[in-house]
C-alpha positions as CSV (number, residue, x, y, z in Angstrom):
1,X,104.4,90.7,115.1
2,X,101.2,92.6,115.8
3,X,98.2,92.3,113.5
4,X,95.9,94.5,115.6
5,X,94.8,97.7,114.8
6,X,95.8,100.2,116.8
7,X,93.0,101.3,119.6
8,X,93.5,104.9,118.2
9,X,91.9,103.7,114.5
10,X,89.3,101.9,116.0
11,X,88.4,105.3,117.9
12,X,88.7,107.2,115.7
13,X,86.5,105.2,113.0
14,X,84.0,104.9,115.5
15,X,84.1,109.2,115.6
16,X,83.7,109.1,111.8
17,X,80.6,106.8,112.0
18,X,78.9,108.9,114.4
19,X,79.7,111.6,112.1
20,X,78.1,110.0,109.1
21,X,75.0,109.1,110.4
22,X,74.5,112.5,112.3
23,X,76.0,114.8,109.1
24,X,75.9,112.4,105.9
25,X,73.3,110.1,105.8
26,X,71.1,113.1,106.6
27,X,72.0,114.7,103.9
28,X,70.8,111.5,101.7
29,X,67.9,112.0,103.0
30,X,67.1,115.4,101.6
31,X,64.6,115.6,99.3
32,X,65.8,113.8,96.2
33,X,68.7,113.4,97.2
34,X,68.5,109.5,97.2
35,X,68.2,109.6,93.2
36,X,71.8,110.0,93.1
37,X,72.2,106.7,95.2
38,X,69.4,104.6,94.0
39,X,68.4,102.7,90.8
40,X,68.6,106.2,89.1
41,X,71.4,106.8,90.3
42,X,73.3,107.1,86.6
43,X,70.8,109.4,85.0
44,X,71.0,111.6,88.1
45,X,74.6,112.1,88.2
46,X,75.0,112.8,84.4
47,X,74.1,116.3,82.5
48,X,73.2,114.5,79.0
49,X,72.9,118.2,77.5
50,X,76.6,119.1,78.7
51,X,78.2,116.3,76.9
52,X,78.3,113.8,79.8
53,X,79.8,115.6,82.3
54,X,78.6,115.5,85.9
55,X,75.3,117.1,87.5
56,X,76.1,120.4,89.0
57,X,73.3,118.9,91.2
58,X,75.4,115.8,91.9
59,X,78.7,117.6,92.0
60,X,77.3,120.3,94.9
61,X,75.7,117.3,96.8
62,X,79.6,116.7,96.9
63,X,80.9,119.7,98.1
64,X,78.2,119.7,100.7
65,X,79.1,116.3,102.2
66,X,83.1,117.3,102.0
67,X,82.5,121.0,103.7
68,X,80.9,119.2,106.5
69,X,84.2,116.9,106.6
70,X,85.8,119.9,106.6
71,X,84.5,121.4,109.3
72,X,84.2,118.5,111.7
73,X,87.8,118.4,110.8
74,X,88.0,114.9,109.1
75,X,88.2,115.8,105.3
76,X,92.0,116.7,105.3
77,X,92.8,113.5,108.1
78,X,95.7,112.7,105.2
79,X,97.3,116.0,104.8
80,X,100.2,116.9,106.9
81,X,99.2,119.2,110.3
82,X,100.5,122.5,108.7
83,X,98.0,122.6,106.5
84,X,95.1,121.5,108.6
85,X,95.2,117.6,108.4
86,X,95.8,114.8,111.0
87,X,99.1,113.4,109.3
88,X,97.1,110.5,108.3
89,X,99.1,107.6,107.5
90,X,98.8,105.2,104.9
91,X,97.8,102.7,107.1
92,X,95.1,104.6,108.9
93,X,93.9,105.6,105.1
94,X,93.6,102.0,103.9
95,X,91.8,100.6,106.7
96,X,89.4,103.5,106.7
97,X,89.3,103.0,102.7
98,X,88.6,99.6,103.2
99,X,85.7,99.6,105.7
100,X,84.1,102.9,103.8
101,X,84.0,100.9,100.8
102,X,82.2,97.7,102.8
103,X,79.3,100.0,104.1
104,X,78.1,100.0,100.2
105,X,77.4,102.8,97.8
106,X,76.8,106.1,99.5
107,X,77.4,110.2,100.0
108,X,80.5,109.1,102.8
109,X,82.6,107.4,99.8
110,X,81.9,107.8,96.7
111,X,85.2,107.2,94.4
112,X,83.1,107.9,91.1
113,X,84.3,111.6,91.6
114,X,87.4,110.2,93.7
115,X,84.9,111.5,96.5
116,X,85.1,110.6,100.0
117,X,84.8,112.4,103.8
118,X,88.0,111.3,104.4
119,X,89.8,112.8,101.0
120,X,92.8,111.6,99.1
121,X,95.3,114.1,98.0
122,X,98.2,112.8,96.2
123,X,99.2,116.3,95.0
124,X,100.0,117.1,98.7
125,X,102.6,115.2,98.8
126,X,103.7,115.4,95.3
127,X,103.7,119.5,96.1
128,X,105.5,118.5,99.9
129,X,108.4,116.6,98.0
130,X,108.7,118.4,94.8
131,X,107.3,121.7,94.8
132,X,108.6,125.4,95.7
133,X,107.3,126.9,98.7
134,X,105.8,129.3,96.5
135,X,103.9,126.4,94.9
136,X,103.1,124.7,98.0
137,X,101.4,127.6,99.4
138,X,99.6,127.8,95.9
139,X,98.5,124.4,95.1
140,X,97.9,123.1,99.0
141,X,96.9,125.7,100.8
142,X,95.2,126.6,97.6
143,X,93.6,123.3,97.0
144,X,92.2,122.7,100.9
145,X,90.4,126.7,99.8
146,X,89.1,125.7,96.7
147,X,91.1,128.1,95.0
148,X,93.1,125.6,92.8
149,X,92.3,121.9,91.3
150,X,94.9,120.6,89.8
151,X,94.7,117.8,87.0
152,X,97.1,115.0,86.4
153,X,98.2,115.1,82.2
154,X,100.3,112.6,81.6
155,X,97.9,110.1,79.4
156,X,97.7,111.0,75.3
157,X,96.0,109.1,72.5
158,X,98.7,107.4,70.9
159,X,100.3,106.7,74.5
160,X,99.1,105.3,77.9
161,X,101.6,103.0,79.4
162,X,104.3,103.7,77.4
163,X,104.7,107.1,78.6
164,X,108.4,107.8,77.8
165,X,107.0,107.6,74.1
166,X,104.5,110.3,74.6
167,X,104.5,112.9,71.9
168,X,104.1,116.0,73.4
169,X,106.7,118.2,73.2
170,X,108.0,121.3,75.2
171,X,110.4,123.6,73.7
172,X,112.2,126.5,74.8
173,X,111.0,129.8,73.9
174,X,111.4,133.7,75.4
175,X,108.3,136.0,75.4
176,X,108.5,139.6,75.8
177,X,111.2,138.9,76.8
178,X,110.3,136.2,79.9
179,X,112.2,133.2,79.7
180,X,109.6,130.0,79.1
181,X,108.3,126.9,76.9
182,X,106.1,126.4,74.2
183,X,104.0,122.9,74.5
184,X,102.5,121.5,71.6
185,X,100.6,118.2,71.7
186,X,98.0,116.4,72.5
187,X,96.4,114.3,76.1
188,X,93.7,112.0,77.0
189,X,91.7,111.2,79.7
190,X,92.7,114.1,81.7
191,X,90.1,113.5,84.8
192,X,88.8,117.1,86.3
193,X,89.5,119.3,83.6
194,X,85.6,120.7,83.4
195,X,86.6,122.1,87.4
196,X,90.7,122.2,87.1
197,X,92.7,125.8,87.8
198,X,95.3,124.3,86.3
199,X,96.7,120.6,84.6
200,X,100.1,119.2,85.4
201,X,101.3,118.3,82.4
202,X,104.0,116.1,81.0
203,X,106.0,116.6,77.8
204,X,109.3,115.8,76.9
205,X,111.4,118.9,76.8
206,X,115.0,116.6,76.3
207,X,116.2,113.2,75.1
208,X,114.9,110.7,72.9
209,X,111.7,109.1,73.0
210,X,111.9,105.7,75.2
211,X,113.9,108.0,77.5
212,X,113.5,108.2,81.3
213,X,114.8,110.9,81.9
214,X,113.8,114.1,79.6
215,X,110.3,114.4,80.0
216,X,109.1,117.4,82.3
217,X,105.3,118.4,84.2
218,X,104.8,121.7,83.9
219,X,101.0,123.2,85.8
220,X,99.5,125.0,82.4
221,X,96.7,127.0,83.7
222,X,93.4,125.9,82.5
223,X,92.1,127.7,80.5
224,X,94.7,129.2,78.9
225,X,95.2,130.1,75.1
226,X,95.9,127.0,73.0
227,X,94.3,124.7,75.2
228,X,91.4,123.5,73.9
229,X,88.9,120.4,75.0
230,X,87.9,118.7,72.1
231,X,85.5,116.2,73.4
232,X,84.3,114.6,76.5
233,X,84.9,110.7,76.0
234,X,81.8,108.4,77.2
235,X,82.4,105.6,79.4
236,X,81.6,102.1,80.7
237,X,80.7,104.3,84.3
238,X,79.0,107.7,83.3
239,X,79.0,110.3,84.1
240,X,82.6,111.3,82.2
241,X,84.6,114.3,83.4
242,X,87.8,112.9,81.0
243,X,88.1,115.4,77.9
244,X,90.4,114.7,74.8
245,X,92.6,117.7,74.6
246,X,95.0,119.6,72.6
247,X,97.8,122.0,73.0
248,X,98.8,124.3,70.1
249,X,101.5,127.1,70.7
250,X,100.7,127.2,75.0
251,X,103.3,128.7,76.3
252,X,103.9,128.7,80.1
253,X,107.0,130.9,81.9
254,X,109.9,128.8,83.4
255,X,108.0,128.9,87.3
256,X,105.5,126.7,85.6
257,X,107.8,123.7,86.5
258,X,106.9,121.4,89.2
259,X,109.9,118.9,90.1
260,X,112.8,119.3,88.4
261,X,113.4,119.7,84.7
262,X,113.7,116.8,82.7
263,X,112.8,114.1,85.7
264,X,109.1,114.7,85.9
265,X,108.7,110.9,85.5
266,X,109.6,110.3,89.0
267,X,107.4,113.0,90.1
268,X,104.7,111.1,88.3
269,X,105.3,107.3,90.4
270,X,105.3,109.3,93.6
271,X,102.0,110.5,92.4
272,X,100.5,106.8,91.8
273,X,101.8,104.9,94.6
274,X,99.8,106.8,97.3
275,X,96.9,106.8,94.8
276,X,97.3,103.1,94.2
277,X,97.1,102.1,97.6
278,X,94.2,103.5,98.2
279,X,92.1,102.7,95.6
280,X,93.6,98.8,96.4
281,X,92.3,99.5,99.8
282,X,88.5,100.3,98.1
283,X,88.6,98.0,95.9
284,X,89.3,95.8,98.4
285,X,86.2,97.0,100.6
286,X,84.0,96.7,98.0
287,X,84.8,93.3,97.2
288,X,84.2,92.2,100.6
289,X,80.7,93.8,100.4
290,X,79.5,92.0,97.4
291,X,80.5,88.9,99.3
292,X,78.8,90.0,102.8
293,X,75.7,90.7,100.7
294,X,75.8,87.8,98.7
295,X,75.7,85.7,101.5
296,X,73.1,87.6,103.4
297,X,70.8,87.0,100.6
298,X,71.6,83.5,99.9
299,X,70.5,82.3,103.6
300,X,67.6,84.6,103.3
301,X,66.1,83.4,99.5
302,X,64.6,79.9,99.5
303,X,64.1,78.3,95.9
304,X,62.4,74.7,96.0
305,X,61.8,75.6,99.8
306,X,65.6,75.3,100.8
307,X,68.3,78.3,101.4
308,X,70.1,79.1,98.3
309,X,73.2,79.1,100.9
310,X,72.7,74.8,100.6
311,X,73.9,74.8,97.6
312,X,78.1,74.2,97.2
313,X,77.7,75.7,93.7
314,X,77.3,79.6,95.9
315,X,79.2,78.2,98.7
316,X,82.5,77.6,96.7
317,X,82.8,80.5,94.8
318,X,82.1,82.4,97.8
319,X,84.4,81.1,100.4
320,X,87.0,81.4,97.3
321,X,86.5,85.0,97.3
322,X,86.3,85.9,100.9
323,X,89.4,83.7,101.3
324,X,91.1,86.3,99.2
325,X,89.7,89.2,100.5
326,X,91.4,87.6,103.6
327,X,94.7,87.3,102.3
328,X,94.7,90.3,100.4
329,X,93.7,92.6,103.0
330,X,97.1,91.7,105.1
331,X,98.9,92.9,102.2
332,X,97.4,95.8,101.8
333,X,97.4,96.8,105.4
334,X,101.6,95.4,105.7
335,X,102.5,97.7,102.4
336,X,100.9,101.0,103.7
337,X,102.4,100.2,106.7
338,X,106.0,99.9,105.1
339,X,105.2,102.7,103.3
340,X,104.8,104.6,106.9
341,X,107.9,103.7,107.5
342,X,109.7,105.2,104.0
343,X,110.8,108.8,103.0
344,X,108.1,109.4,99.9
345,X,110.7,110.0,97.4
346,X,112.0,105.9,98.6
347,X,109.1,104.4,98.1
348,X,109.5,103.5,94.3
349,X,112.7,101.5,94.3
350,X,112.0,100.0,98.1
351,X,108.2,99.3,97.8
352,X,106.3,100.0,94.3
353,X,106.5,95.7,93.6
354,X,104.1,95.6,96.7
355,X,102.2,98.9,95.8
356,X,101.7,97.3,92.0
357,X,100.4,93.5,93.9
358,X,98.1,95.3,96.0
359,X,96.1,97.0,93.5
360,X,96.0,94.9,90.8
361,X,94.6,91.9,92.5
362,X,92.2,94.5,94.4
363,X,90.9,95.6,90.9
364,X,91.0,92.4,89.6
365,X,89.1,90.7,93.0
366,X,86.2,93.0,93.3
367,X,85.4,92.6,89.4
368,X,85.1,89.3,90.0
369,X,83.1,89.3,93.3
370,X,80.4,92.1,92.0
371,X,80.2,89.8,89.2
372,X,79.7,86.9,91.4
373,X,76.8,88.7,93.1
374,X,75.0,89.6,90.7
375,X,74.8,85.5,89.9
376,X,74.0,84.9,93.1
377,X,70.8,87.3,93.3
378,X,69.7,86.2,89.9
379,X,68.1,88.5,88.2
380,X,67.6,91.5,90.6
381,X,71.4,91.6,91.0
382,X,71.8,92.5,87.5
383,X,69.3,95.6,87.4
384,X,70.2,98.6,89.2
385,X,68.0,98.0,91.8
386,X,71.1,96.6,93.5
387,X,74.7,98.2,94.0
388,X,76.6,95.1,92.1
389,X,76.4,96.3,88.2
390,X,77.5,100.2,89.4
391,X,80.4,98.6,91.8
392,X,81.4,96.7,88.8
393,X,81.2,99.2,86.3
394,X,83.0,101.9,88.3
395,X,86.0,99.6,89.8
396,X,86.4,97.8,86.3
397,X,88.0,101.3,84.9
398,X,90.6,100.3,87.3
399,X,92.2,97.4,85.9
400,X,93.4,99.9,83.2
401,X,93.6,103.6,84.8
402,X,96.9,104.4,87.2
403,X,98.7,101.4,85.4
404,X,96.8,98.8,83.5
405,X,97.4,95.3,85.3
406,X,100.0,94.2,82.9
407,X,102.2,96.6,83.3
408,X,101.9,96.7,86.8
409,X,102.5,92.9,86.6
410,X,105.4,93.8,84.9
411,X,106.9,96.0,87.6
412,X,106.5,93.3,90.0
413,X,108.2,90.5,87.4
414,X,110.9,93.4,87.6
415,X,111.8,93.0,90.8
416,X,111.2,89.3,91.1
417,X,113.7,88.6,89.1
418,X,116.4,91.8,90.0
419,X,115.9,93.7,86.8
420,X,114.8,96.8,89.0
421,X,114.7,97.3,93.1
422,X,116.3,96.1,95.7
423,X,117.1,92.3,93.9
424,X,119.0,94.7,91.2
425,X,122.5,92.7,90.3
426,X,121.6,89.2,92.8
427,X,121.3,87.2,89.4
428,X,124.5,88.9,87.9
C-alpha cells in the first residue's frame, strides 16, 4: 500500500500556488477588495436592499478570480478533456480541496458561493452519464461559456430528506399540439436561482408517494411562466441566494427530461456523491486550520507570564481534534480514490456508505474545531476580527444541506447491517 501522494499533485499544487499569489491574492488587494475577506466581510457580500441576496460587487470579484482560472487553465481541472478540463480525479480534487481550505478564508476558495479556482461541477458528470448529446452540448459546453447555470430543485417545504414524499407533481399534457408536462408545486432552498438559465427539477410524474422509482427532473427554464420566487430565506451565513418557490401550470415539452423518466432519483445520488466528497474534503481543510491556528496562538499568548499552550485543558482538546483530522483525512483521500476506480453510475451501491462517513464527520469535525478556536482565542476569536465564527457559520449549513447527518448515518447503518449495498442478503 502507498500512502504518498503522487509527485504529479504535489507539482501541480505547487503551479496553483504560484498562480494564487501572482493572479489572486492580487486581486485581494485591489482597492476594497479586502472588505469582502475581512471583519466586514458579511455586510460586504450582502445587498440588504435586494432581499439578501449577494453583492453584484462580491459576485463579479468572483467571476474575476474564476476567468483568471480559466485562462491559466486550472478552473475546469475536474471536467473531462473534451470540454477543456484536466480529467481531474476525485482524489486530486480532495487533496487540493483540503489544502485550499487549510490556507484560511480567501478569493482562491471560497465555498460561500460554492466558489473556488479549482471549480466543482457535479452537473458535468450528471449531463456525461445521463444527458443527450444535445443536452450535453447545452448544459456543459454551455455552463464552462456562461451561457447556462443550472440549479438543483429537488428540496420543498413540507419535504427535505424524505424526498420520495415530495409533493410536486408533473402531469402529462399536449400544447399546441407538442407533446409535454404540466408541473405544479412547490421547492425550497433552491441555491442559484437569482443567476440560474434554468432549475433541474424533480416531481413525481408516476407511482405512489414513498416510491423510488416515479419521480422525474425535468430542466424548467428560469424564468418561465408559472414560476415565481416568492421569497429569499435568511440564514445563519448571509448572504442567501436560496428562494422559496412555486410552480403553477409550468409546462415544459417532453426534451425537458434529463435522465430517464420516472428514475430521476438516481440521477439525483450521482449528483451528491461527487458534491459530498468534496465538501468532506473542505470541511476537512478547514478544520485542520482552526487547529493550526489555535495552536499558533496558544504558544504565542502568555496569560500569568506562561504560554497558554502549558495548559492540558488546550492541549487535550486539541490533540483530540488534530487526531481526527488525521484519521479522517485517510478516509477521505482512500474513498475518492475508490471512487477513481468506479463507473459513476456504480458508485451508489459500491461506495455511498464511505461517501455518507466522510462528510458527515467532516461537517461535524470542523463545527467543533472552529468552535474550539474561538475558546482558545478568548474573546477575539469570537468577533469577526478572526475567521473562526464565519468558518463556523458557513460549514454548520452542512450538517443539514446534501443529506442531513442522520440520514446520512442512516445510509451507512444500511449497509452495515446488509439492508442495502454490497452486505445485501449476508444476514438472510
Amino acid at each position: 500500500m502507498d500512502f504518498t501522494v503522487p509527485q504529479k499533485l504535489e507539482d501541480y499544487y505547487a503551479e496553483l500556488e504560484r498562480f494564487i499569489e501572482a493572479e489572486i491574492e492580487p486581486l485581494v488587494a485591489e482597492g476594497d477588495n479586502i472588505r469582502f475577506f475581512d471583519h466586514r466581510r458579511e455586510d460586504a457580500r450582502t445587498d440588504w436592499e435586494r432581499g439578501g441576496l449577494p453583492a453584484r460587487e462580491w459576485e463579479e470579484l468572483l467571476r474575476e478570480a474564476t476567468r483568471r482560472a480559466d485562462e491559466a487553465g486550472h478552473w475546469r481541472f475536474s471536467a473531462p478533456e473534451k470540454y477543456g478540463g484536466r480529467d481531474g480525479s476525485n482524489l486530486w480534487m480532495a487533496v487540493i480541496r483540503d489544502r485550499f481550505a487549510q490556507r484560511g478564508l480567501g478569493l482562491h476558495n471560497d465555498l460561500q458561493n460554492e466558489h473556488s479556482i479549482i471549480g466543482n461541477f457535479p452537473f458535468v458528470a450528471m449531463f456525461e452519464t445521463f444527458g443527450t448529446e444535445a443536452q450535453r452540448q447545452e448544459f456543459i459546453l454551455g455552463g464552462f461559456e456562461r451561457q447556462r447555470r443550472v440549479a438543483f430543485g429537488l428540496t420543498e417545504p413540507e419535504h427535505g430528506s424524505d424526498a420520495t414524499w415530495m409533493e410536486t407533481r408533473a402531469v402529462r399534457e399536449t400544447r399546441d399540439g407538442v407533446e409535454g408536462w404540466r408541473i405544479d408545486g412547490e421547492k425550497m432552498w433552491i441555491t442559484g436561482m437569482h443567476v440560474a438559465t434554468h432549475c433541474a427539477l424533480f416531481a413525481r410524474s408516476s407511482g405512489a408517494d414513498g416510491d423510488a422509482r416515479g419521480i422525474t427532473c425535468f430542466l424548467v427554464p428560469n424564468p418561465t411562466e408559472g414560476l415565481e420566487i416568492e421569497e429569499w430565506m435568511w440564514t445563519f451565513n448571509m448572504p442567501t441566494d436560496h428562494p422559496r418557490l412555486s410552480l403553477t401550470n409550468v409546462w415544459v415539452p417532453d426534451e425537458a427530461i434529463l435522465g430517464e423518466e420516472g428514475r430521476g432519483l438516481a440521477l439525483a445520488q450521482s449528483f451528491v456523491h461527487q458534491n459530498r466528497i468534496r465538501q468532506a474534503a473542505s470541511s476537512l481543510g478547514a478544520a485542520q486550520f482552526c487547529v493550526e491556528e489555535s495552536v499558533r496562538y496558544a504558544r504565542q499568548r502568555k496569560p500569568f507570564g506562561e504560554e497558554l499552550a502549558k495548559n492540558q485543558a488546550i492541549q487535550f482538546p486539541l490533540v483530540e481534534l488534530a487526531t481526527q483530522c488525521e484519521m479522517l483525512r485517510l478516509l477521505i483521500y482512500k474513498t475518492a480514490w475508490e471512487m477513481d476506480r468506479l463507473p459513476h453510475a456504480e458508485i451508489e451501491q459500491r461506495l455511498s456508505d464511505k461517501v455518507s462517513m466522510c462528510n458527515y464527520w467532516a461537517n461535524r469535525l470542523v463545527c467543533e474545531a472552529a468552535d474550539r478556536a474561538m475558546q482558545v482565542h478568548g474573546g477575539i476569536g469570537y468577533s469577526r476580527h478572526k475567521p473562526f465564527e464565519h468558518i463556523y457559520r458557513h460549514h454548520r449549513r452542512y450538517r443539514i444541506t446534501e443529506g442531513a447527518e442522520e440520514i446520512q448515518m442512516r445510509k451507512v447503518a444500511a449497509y452495515l447491517f446488509g439492508y442495502l449495498g454490497q452486505r445485501k442478503g449476508k444476514f438472510g
